[in-house]
PDB file of N, CA, C and O in Angstrom, chain B, residues numbered from 101:
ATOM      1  N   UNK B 101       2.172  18.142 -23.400  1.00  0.00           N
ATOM      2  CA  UNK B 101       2.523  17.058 -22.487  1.00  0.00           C
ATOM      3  C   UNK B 101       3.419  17.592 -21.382  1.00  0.00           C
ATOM      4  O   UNK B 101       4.543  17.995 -21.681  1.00  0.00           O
ATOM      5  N   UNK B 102       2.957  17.623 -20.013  1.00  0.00           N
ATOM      6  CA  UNK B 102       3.791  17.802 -18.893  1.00  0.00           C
ATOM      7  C   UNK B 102       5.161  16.903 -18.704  1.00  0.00           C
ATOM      8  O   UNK B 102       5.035  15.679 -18.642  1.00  0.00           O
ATOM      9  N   UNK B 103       5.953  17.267 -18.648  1.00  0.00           N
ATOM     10  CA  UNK B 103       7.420  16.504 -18.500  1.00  0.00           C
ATOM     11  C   UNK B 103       7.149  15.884 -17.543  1.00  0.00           C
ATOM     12  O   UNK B 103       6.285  16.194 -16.724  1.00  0.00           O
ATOM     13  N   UNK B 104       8.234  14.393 -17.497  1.00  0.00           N
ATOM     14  CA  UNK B 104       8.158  13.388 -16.814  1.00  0.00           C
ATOM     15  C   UNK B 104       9.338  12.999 -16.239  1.00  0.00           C
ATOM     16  O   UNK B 104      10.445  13.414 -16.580  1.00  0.00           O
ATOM     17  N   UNK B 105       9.135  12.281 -15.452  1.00  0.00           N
ATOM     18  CA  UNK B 105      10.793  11.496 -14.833  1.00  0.00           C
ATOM     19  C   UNK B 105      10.709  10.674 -15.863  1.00  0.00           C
ATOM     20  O   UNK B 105       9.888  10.518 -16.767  1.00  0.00           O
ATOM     21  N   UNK B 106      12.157   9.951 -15.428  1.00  0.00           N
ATOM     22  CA  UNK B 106      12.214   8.784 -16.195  1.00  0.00           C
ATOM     23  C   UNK B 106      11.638   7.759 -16.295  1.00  0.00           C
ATOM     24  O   UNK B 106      11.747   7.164 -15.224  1.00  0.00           O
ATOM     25  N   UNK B 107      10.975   7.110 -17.114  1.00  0.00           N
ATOM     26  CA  UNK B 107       9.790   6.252 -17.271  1.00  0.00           C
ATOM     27  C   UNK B 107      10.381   4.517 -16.569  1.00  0.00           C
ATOM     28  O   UNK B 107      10.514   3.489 -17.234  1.00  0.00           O
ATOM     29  N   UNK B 108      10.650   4.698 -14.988  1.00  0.00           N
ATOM     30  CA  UNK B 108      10.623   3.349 -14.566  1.00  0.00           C
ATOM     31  C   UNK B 108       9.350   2.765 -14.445  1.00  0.00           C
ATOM     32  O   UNK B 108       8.329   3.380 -14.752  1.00  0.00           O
ATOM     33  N   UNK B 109       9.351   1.614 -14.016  1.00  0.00           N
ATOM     34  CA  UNK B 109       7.984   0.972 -13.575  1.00  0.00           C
ATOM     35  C   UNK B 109       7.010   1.712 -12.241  1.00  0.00           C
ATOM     36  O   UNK B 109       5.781   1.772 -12.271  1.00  0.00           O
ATOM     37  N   UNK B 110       7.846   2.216 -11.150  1.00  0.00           N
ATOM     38  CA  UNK B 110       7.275   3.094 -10.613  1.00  0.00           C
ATOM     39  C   UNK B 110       6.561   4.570 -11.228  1.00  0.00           C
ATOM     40  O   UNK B 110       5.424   4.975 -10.983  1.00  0.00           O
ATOM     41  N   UNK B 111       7.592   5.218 -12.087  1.00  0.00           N
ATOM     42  CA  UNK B 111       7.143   6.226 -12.728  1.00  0.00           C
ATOM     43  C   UNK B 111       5.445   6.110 -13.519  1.00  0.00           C
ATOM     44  O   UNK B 111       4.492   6.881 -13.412  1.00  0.00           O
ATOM     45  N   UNK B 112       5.570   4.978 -14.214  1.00  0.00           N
ATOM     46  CA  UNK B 112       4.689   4.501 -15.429  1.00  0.00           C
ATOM     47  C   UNK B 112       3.306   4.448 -14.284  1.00  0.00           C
ATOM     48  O   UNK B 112       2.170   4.790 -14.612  1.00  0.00           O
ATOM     49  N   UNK B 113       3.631   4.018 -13.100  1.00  0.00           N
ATOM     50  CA  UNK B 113       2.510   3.699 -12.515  1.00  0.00           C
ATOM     51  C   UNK B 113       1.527   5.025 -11.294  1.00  0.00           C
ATOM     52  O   UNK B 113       0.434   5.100 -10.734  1.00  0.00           O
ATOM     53  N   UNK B 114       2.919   5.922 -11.439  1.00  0.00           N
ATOM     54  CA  UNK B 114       2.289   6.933 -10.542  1.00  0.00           C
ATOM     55  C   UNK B 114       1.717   8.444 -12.069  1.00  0.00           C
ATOM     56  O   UNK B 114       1.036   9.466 -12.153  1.00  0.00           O
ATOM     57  N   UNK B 115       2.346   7.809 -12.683  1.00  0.00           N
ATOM     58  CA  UNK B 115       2.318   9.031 -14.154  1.00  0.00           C
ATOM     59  C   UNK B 115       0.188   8.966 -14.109  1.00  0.00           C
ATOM     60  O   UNK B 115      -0.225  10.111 -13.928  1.00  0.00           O
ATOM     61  N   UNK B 116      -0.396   8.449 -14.171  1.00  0.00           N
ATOM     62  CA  UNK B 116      -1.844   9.081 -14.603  1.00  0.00           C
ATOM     63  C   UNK B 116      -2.401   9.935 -12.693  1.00  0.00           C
ATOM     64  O   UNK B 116      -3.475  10.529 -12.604  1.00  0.00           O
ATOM     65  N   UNK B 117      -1.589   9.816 -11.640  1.00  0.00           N
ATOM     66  CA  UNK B 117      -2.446  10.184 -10.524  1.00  0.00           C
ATOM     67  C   UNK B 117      -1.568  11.925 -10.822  1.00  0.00           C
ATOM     68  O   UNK B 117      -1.994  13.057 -10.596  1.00  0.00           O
ATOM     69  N   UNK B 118      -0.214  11.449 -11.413  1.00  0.00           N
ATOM     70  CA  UNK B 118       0.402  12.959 -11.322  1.00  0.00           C
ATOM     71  C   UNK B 118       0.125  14.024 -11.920  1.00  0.00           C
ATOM     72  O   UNK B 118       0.215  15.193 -11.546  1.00  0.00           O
ATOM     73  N   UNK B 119      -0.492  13.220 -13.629  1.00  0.00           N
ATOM     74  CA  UNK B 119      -0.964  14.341 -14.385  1.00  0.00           C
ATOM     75  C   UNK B 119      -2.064  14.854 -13.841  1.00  0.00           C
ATOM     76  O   UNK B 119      -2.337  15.905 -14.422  1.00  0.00           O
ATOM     77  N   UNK B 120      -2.868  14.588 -12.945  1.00  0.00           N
ATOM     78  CA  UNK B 120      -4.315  14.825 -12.416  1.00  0.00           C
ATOM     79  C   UNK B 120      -4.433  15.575 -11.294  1.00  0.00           C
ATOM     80  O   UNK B 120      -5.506  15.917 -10.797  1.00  0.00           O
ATOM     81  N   UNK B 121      -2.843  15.962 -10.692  1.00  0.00           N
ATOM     82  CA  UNK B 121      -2.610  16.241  -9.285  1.00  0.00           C
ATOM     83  C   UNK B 121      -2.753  18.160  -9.390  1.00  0.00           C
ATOM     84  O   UNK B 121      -1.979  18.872 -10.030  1.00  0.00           O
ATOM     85  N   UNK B 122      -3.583  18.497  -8.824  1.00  0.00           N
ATOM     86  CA  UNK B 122      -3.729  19.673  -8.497  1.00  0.00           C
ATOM     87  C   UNK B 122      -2.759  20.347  -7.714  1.00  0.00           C
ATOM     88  O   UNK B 122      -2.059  19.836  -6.841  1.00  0.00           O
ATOM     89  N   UNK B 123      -2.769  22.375  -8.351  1.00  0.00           N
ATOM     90  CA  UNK B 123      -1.730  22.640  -7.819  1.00  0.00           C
ATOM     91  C   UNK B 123      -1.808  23.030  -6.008  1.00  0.00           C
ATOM     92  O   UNK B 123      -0.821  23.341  -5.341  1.00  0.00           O
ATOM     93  N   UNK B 124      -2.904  22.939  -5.598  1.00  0.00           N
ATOM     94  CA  UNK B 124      -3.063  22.572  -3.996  1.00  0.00           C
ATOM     95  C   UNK B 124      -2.112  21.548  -3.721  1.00  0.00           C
ATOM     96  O   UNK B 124      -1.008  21.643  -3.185  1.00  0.00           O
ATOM     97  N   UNK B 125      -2.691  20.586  -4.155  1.00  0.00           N
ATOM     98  CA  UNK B 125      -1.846  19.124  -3.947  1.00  0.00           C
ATOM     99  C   UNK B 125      -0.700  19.271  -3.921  1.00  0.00           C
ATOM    100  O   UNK B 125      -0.016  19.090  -2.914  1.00  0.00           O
ATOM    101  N   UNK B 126      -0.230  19.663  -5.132  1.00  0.00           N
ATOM    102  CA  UNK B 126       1.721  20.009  -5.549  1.00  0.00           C
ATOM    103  C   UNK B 126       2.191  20.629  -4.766  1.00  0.00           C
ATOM    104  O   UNK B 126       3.408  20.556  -4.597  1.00  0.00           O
ATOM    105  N   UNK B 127       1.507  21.360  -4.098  1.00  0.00           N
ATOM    106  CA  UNK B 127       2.016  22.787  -3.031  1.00  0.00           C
ATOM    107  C   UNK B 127       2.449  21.999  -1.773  1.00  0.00           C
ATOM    108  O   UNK B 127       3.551  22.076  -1.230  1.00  0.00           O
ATOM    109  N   UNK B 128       1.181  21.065  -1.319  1.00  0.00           N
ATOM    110  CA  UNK B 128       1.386  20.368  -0.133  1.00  0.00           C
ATOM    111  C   UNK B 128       2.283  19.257  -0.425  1.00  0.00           C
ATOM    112  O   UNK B 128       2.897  19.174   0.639  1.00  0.00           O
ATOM    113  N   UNK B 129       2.693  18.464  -1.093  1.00  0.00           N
ATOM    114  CA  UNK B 129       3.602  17.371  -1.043  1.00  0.00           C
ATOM    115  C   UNK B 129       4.690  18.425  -1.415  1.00  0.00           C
ATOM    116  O   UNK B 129       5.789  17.874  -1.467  1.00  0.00           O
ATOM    117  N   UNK B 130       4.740  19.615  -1.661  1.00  0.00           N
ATOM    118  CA  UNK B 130       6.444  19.848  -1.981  1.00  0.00           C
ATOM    119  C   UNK B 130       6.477  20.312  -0.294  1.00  0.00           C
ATOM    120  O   UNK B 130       7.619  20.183   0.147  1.00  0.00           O
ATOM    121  N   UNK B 131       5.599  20.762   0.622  1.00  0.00           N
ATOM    122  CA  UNK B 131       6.367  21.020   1.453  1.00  0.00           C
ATOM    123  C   UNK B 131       6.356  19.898   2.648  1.00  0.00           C
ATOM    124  O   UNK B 131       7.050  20.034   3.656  1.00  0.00           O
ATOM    125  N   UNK B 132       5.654  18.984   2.468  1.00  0.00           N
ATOM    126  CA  UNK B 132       5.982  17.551   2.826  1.00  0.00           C
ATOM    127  C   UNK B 132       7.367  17.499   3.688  1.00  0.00           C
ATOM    128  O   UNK B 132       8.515  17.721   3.305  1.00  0.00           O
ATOM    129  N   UNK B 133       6.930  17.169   4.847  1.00  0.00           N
ATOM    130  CA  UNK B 133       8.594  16.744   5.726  1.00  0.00           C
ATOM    131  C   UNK B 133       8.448  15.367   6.619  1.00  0.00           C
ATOM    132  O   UNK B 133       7.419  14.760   6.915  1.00  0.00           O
ATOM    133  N   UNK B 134       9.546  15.134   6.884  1.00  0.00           N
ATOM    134  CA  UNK B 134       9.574  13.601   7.358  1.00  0.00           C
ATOM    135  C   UNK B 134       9.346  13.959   8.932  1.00  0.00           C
ATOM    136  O   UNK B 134       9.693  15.094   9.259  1.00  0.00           O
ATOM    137  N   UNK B 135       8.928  13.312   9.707  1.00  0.00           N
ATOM    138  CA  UNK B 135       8.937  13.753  11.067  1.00  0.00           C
ATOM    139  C   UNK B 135       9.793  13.379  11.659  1.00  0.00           C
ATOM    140  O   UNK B 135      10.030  12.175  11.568  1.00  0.00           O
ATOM    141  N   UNK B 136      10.622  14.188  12.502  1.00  0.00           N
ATOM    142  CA  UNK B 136      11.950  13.931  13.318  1.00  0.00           C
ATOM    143  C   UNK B 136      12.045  12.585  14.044  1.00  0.00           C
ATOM    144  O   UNK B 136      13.209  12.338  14.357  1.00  0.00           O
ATOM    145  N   UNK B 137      11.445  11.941  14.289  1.00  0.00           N
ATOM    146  CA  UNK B 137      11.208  10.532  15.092  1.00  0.00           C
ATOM    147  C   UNK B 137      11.710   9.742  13.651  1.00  0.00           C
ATOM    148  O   UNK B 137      12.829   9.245  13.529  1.00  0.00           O
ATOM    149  N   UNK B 138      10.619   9.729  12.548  1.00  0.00           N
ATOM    150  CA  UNK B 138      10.966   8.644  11.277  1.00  0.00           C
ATOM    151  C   UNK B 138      12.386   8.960  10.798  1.00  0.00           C
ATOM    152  O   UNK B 138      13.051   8.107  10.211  1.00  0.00           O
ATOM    153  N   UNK B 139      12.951  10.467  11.109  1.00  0.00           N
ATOM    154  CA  UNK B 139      14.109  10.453  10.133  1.00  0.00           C
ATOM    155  C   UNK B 139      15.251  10.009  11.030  1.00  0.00           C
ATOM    156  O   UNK B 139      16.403   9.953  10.599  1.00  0.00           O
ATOM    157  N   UNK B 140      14.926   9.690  12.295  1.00  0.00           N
ATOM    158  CA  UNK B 140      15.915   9.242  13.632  1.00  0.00           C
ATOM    159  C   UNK B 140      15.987   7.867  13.150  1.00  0.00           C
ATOM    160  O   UNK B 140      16.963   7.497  12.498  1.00  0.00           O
ATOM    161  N   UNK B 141      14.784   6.899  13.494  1.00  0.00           N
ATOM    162  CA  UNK B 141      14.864   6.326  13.356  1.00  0.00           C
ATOM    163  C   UNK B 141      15.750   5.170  11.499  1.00  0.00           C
ATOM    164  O   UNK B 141      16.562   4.262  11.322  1.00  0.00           O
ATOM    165  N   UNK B 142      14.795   6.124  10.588  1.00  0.00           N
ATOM    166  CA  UNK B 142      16.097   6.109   9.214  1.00  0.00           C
ATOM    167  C   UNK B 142      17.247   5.727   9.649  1.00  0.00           C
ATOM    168  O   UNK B 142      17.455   4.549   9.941  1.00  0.00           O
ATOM    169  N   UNK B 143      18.199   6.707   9.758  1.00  0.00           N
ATOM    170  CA  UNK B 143      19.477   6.853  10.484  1.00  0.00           C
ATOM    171  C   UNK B 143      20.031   5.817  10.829  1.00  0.00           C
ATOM    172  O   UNK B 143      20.941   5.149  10.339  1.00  0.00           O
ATOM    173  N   UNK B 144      18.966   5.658  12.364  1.00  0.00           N
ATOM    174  CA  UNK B 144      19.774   4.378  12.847  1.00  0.00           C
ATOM    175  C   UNK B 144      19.514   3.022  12.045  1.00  0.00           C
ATOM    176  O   UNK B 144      20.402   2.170  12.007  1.00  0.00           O
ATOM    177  N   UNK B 145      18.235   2.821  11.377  1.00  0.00           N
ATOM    178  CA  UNK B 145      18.238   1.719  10.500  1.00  0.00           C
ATOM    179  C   UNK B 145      19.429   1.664   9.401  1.00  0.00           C
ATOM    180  O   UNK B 145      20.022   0.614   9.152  1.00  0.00           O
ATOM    181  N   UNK B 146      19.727   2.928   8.753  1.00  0.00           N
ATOM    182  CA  UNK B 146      21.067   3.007   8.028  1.00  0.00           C
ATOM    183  C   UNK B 146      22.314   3.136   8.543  1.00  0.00           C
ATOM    184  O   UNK B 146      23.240   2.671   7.877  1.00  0.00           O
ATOM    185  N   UNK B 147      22.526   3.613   9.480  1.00  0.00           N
ATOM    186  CA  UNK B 147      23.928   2.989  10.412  1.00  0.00           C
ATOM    187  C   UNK B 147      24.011   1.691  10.811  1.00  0.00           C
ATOM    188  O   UNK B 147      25.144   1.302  11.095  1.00  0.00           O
ATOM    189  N   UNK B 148      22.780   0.631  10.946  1.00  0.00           N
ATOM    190  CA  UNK B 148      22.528  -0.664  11.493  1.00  0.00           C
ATOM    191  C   UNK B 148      22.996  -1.742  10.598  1.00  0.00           C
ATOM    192  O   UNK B 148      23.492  -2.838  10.861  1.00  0.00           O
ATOM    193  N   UNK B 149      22.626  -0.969   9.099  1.00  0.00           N
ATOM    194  CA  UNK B 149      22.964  -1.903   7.632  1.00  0.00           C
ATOM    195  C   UNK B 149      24.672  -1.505   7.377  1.00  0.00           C
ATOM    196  O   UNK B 149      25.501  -2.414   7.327  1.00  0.00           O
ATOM    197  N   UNK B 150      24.929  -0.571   7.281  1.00  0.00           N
ATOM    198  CA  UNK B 150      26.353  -0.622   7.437  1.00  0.00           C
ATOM    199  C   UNK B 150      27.152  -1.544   8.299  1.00  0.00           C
ATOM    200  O   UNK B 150      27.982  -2.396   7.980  1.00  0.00           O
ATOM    201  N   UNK B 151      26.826  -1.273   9.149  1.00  0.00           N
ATOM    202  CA  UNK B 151      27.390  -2.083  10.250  1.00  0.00           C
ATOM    203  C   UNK B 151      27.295  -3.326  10.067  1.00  0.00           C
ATOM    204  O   UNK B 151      27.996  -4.003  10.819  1.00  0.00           O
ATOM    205  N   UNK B 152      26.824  -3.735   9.510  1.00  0.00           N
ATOM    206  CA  UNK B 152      26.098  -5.575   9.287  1.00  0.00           C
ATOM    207  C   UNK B 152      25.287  -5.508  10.161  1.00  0.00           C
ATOM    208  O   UNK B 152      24.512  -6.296   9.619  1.00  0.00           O
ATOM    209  N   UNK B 153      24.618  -5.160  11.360  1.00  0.00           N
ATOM    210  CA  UNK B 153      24.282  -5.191  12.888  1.00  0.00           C
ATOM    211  C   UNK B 153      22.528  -5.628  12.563  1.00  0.00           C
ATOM    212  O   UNK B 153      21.938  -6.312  13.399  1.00  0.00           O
ATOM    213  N   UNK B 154      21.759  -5.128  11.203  1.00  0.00           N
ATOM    214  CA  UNK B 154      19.813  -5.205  11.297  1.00  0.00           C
ATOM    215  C   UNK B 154      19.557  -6.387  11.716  1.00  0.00           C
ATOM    216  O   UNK B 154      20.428  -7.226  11.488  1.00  0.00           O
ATOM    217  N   UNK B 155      18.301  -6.835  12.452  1.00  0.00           N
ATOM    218  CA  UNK B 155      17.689  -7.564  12.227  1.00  0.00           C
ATOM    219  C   UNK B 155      16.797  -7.607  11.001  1.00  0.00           C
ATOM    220  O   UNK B 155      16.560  -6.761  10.138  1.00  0.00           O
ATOM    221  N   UNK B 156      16.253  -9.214  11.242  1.00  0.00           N
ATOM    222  CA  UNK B 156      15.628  -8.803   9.778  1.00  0.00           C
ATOM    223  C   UNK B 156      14.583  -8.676  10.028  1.00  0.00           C
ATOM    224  O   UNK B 156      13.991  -8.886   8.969  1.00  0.00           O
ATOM    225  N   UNK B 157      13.691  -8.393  10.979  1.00  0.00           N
ATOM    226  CA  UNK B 157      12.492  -7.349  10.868  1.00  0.00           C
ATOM    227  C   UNK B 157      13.638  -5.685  10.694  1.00  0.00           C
ATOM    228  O   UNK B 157      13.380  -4.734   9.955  1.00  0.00           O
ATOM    229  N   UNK B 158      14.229  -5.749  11.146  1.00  0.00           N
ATOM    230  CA  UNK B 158      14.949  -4.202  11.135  1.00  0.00           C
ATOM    231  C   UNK B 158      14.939  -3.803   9.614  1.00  0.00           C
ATOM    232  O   UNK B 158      14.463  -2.783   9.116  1.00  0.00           O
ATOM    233  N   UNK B 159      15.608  -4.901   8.964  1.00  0.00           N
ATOM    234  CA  UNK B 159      15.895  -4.673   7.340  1.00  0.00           C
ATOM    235  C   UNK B 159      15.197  -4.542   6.863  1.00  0.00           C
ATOM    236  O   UNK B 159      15.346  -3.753   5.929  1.00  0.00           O
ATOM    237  N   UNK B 160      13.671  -5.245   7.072  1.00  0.00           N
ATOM    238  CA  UNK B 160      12.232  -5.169   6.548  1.00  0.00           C
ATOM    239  C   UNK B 160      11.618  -3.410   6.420  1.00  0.00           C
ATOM    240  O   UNK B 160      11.182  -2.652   5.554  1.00  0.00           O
ATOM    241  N   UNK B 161      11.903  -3.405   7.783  1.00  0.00           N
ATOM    242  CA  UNK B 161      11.428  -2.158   8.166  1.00  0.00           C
ATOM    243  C   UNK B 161      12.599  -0.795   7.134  1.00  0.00           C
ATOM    244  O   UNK B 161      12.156   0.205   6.570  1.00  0.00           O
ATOM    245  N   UNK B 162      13.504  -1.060   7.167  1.00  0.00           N
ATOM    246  CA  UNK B 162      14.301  -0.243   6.562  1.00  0.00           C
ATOM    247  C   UNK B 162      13.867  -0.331   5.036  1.00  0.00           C
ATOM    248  O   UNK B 162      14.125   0.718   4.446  1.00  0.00           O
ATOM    249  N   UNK B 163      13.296  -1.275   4.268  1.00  0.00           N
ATOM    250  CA  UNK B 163      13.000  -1.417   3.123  1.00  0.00           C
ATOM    251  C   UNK B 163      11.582  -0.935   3.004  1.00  0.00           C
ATOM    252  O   UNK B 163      11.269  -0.642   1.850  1.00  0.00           O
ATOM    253  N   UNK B 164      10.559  -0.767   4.001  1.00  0.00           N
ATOM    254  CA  UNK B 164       9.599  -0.012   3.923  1.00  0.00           C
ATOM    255  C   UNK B 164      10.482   1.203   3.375  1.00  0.00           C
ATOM    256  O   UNK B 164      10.720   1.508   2.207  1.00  0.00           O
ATOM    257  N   UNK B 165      10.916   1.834   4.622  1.00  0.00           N
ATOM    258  CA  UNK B 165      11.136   3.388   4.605  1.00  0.00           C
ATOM    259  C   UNK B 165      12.181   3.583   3.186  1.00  0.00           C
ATOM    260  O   UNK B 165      12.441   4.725   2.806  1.00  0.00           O
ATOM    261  N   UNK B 166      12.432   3.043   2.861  1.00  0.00           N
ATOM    262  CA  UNK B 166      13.543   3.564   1.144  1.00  0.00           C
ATOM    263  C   UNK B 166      11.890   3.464   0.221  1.00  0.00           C
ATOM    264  O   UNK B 166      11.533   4.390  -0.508  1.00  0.00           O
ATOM    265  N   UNK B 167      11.233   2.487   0.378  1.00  0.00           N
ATOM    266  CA  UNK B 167      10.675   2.638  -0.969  1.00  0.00           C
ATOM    267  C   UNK B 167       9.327   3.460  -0.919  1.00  0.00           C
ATOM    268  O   UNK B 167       8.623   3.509  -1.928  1.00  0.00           O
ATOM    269  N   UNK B 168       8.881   4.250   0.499  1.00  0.00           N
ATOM    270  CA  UNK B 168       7.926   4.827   0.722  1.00  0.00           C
ATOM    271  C   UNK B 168       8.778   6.401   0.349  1.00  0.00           C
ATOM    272  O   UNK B 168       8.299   7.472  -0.022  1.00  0.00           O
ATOM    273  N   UNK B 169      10.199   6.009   0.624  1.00  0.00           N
ATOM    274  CA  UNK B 169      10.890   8.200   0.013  1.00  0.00           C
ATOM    275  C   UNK B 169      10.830   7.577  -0.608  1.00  0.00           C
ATOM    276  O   UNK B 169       9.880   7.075  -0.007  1.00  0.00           O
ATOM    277  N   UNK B 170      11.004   6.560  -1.954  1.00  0.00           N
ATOM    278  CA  UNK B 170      11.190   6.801  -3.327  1.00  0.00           C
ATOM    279  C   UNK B 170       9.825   7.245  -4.029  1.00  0.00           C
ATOM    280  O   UNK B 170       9.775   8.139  -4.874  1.00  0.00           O
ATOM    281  N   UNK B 171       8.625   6.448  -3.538  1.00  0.00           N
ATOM    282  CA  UNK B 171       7.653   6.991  -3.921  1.00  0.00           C
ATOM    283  C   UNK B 171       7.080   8.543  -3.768  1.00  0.00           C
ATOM    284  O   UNK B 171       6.437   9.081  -4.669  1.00  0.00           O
ATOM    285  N   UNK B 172       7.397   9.186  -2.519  1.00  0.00           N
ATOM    286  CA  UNK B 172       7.147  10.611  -2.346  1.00  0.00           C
ATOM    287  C   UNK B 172       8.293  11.053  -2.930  1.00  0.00           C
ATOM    288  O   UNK B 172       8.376  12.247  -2.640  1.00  0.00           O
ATOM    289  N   UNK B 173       9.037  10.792  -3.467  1.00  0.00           N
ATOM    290  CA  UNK B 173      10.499  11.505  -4.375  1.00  0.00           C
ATOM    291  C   UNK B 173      10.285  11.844  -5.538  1.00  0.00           C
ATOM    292  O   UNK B 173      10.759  12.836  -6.091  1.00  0.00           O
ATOM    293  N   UNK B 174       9.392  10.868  -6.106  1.00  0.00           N
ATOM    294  CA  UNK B 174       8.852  10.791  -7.599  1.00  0.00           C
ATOM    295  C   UNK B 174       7.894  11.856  -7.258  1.00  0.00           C
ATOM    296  O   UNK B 174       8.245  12.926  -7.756  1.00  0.00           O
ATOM    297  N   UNK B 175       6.727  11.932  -6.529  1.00  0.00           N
ATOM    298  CA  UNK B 175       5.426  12.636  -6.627  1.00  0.00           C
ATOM    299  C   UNK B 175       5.879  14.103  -6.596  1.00  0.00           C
ATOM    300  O   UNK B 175       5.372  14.964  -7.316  1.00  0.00           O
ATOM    301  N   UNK B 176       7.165  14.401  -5.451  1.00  0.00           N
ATOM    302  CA  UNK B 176       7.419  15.642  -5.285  1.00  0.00           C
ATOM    303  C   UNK B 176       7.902  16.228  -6.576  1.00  0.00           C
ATOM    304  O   UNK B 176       7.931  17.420  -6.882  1.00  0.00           O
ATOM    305  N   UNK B 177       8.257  15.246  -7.246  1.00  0.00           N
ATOM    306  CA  UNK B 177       9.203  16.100  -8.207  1.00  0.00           C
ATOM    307  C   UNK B 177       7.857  16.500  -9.404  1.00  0.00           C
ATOM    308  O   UNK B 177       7.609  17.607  -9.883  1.00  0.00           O
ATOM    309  N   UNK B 178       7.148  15.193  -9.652  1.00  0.00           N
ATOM    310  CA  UNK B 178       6.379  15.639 -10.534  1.00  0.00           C
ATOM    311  C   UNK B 178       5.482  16.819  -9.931  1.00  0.00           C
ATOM    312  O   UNK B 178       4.586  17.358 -10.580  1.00  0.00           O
ATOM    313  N   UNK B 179       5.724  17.064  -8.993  1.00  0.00           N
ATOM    314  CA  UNK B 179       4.262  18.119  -7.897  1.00  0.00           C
ATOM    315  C   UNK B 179       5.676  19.396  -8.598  1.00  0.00           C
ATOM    316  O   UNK B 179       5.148  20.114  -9.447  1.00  0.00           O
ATOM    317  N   UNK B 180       6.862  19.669  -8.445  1.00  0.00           N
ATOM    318  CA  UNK B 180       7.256  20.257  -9.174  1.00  0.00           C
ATOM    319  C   UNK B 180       7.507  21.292 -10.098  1.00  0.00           C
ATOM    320  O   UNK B 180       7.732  22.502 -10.141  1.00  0.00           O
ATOM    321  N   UNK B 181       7.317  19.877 -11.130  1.00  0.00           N
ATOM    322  CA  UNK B 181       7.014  20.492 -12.443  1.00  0.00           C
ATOM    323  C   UNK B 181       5.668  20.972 -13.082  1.00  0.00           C
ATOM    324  O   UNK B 181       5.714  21.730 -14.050  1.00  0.00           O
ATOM    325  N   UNK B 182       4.712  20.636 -12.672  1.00  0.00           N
ATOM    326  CA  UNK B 182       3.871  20.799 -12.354  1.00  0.00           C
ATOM    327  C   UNK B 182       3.480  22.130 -11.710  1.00  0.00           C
ATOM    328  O   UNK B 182       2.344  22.416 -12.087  1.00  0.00           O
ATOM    329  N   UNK B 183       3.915  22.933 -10.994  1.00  0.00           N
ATOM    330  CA  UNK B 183       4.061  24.271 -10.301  1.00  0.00           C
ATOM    331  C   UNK B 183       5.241  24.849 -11.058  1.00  0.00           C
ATOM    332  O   UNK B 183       5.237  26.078 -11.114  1.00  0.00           O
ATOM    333  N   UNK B 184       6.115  24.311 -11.572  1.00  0.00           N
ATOM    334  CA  UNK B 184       7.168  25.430 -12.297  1.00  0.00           C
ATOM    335  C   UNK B 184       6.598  25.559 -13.935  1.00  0.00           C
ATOM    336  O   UNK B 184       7.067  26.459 -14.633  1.00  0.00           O
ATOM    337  N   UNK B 185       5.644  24.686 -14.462  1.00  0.00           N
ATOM    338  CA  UNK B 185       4.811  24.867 -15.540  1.00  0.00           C
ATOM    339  C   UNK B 185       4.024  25.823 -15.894  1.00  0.00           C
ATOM    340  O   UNK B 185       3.791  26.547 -16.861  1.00  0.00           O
ATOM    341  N   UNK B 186       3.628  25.595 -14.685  1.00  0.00           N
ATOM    342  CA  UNK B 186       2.628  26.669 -14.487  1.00  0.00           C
ATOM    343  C   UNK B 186       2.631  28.535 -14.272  1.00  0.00           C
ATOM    344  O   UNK B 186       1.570  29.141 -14.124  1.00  0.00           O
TER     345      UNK B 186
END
């Protein structure tokens, strides 16, 4: 059995595409980068929430971008272990 993150509800649900993920695949999502525009924009969506200052399309939008890295956070890691298994 390939090691796992911790079995959240996200985990549980990306766990059968990860065990299946080739080490091509693993190679390319580990070197996966955010593009300088999305990680600008990040930023200022997270300086905006501090501030109290988002709109709430802003906040919307800021809640895309957290739960789209959490999902490539999980994959990378399992892409990983997955290559350090190996």
């Amino acid at each position: 059995m390939t090691p796992s993150l911790e079995p959240t509800a996200l985990g549980r649900l990306l766990r059968p595409m990860s065990k299946s993920m080739s080490r091509e695949l693993a190679h390319e999502l580990v070197r996966l980068k955010v593009e300088e525009d999305t990680q600008q924009r990040y930023d200022y969506l997270a300086t905006g929430r501090r501030e109290g200052t988002l709109t709430p399309d802003e906040e919307a939008e800021l809640q895309d971008l957290v739960q789209v890295n959490s999902v490539l956070s999980m994959l990378k890691a399992e892409a990983r272990l997955l290559l350090a298994a190996a």
